[in-house]
Backbone as a printed PyTorch tensor [residue, N CA C, xyz], in Angstrom:
tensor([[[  5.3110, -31.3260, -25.5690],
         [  5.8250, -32.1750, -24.5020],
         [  4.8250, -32.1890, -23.3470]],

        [[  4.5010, -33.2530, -23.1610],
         [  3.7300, -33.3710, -21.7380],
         [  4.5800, -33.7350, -20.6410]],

        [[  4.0410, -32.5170, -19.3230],
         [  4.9900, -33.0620, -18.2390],
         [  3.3270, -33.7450, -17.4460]],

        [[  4.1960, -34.7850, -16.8940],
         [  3.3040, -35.0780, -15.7730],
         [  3.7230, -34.8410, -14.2860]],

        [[  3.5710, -35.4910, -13.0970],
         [  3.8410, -35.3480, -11.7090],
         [  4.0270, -34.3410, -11.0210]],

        [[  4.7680, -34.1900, -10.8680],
         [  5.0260, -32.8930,  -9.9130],
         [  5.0900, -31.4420, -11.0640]],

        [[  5.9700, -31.9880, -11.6900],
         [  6.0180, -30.0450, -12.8490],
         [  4.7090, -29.7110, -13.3440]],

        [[  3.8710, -30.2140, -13.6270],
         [  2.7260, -30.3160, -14.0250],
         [  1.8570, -29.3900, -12.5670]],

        [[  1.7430, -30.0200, -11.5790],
         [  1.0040, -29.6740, -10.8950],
         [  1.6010, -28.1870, -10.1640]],

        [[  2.8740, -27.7740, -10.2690],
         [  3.9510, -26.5070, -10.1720],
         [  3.1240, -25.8450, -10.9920]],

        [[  2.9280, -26.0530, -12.5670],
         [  2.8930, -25.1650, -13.5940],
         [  1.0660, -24.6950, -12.8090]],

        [[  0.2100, -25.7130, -12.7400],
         [ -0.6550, -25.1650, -12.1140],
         [ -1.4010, -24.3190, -11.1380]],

        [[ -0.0580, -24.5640,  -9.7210],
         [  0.4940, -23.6510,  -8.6870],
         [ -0.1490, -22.2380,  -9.5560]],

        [[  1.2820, -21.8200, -10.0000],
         [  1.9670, -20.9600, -10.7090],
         [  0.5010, -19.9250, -11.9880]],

        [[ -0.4020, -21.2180, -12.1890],
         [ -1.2780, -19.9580, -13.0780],
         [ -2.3120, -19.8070, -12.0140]],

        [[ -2.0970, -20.4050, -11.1700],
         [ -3.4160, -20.0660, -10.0110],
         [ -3.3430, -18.8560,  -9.4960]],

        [[ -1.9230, -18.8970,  -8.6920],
         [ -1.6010, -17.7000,  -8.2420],
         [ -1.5580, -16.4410,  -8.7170]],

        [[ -1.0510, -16.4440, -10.3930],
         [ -1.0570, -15.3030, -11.2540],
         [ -2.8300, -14.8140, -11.4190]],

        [[ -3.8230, -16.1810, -11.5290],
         [ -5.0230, -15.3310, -11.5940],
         [ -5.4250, -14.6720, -10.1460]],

        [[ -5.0320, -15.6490,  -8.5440],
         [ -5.6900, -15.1160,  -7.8510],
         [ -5.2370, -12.8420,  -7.3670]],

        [[ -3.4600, -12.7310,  -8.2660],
         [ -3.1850, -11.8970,  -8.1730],
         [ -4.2010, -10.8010,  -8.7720]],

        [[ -4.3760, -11.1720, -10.3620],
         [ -5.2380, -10.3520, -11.0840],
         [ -6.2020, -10.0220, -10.7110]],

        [[ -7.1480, -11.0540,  -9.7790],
         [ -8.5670, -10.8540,  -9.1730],
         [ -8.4950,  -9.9050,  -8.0270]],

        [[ -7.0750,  -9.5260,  -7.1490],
         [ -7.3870,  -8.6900,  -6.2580],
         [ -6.6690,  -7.2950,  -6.8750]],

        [[ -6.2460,  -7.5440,  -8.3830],
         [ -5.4680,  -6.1450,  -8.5280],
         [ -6.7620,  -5.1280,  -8.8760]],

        [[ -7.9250,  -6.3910,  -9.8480],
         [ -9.0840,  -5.5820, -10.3870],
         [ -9.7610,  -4.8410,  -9.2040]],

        [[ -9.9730,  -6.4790,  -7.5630],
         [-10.6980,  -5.7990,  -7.0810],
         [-10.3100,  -4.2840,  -6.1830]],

        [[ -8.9000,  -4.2180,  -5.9270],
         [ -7.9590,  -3.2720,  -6.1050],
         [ -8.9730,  -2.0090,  -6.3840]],

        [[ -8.7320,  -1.9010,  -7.6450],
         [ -9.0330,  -1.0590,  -8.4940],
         [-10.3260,  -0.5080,  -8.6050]],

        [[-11.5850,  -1.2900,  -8.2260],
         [-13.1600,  -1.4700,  -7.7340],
         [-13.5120,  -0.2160,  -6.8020]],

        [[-12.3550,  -1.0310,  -5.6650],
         [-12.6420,  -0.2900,  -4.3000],
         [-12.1780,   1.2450,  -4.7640]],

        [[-10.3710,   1.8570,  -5.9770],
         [-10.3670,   2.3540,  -5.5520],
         [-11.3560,   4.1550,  -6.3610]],

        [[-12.1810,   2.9170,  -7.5100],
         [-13.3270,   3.8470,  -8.5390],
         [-14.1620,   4.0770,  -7.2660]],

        [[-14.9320,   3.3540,  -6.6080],
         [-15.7630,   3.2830,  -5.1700],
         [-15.3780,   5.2420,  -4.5620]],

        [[-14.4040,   4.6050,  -3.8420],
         [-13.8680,   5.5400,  -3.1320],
         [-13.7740,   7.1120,  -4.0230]],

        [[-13.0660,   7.2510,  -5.1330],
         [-13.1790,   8.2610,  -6.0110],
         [-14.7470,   8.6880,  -6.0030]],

        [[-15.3180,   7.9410,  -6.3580],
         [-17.0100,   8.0800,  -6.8020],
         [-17.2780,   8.8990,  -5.4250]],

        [[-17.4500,   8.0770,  -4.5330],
         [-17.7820,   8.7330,  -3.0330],
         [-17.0540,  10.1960,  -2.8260]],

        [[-16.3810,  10.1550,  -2.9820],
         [-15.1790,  11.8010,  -2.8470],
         [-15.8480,  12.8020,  -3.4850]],

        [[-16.2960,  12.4160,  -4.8410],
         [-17.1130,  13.4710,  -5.9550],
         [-18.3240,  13.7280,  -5.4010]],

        [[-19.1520,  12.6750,  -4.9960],
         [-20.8840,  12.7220,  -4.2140],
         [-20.6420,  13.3500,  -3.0170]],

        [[-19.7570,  13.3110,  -2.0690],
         [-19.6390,  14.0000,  -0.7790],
         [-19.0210,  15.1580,  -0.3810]],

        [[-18.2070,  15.6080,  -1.7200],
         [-17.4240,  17.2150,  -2.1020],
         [-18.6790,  17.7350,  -2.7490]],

        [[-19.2270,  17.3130,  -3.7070],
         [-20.9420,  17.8560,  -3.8010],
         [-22.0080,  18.2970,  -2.4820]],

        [[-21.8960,  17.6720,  -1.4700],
         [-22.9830,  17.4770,  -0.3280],
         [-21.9650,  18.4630,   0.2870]],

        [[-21.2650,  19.0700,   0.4690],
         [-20.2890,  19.7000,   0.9960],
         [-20.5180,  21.1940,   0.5910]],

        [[-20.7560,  21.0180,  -0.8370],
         [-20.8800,  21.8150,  -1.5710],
         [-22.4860,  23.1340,  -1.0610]],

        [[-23.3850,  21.8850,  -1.3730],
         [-24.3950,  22.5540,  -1.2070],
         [-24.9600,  22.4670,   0.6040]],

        [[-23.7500,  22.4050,   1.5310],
         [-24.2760,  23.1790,   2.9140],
         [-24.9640,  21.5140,   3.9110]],

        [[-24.0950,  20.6330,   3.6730],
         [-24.4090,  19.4030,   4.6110],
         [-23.0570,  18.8500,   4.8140]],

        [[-22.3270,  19.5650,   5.5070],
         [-20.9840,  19.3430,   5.4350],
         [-20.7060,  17.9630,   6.5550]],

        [[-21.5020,  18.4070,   7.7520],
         [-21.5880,  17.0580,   8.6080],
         [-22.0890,  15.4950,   7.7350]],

        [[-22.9250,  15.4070,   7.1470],
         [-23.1440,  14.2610,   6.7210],
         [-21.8220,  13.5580,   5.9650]],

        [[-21.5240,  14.8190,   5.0080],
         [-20.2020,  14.5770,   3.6680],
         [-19.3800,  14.1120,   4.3370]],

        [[-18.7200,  14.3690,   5.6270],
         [-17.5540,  14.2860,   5.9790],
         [-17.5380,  13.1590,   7.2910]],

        [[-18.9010,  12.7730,   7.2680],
         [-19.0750,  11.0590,   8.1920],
         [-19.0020,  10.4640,   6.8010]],

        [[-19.8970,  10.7040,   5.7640],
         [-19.4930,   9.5010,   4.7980],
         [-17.9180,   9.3450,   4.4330]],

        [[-17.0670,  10.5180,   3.9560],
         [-15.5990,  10.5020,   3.3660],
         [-15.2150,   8.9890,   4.9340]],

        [[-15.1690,   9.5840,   6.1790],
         [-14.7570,   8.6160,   6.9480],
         [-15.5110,   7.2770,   6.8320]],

        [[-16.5770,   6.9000,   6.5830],
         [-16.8620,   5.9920,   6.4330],
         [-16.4650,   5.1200,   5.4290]],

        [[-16.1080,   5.7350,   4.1410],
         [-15.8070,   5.0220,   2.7110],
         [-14.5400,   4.8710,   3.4290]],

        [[-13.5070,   5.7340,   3.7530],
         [-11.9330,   5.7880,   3.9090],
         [-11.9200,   4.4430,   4.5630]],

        [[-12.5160,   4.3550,   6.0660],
         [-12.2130,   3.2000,   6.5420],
         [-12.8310,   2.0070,   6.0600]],

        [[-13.9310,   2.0250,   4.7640],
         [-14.0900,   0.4470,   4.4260],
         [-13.2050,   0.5380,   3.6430]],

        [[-12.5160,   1.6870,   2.6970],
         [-11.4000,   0.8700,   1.6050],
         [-10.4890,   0.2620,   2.5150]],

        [[ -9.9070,   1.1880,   3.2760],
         [ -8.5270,   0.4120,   4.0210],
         [ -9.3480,  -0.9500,   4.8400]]])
């Protein structure tokens, strides 16, 4: 069945929105490997006796995820 007019252009709405959801769940998910990654590299630098640097970066990553 083909719809035309208006349901048609609804149904289109409707898959737009579902992809633009998916695109921010991945990028979501980007930021929150990013952030993990950074936590591991700066609990390392922490590790070996540069605790000031580690703990401007943790604040720095924290406030670009949020």
């Amino acid at each position: 069945m083909v719809l035309g007019g208006r349901g048609a252009r609804v149904i289109e709405e409707i898959e737009e929105i579902d992809l633009i959801e998916e695109i921010d769940l991945i990028e979501g998910y980007r930021l929150y490997l990013i952030y993990l990654l950074y936590l591991i590299y700066f609990s390392y630098l922490i590790y070996f006796s540069y605790p000031i640097y580690s703990l401007l970066g943790i604040v720095v990553v924290t406030s670009l995820v949020r």
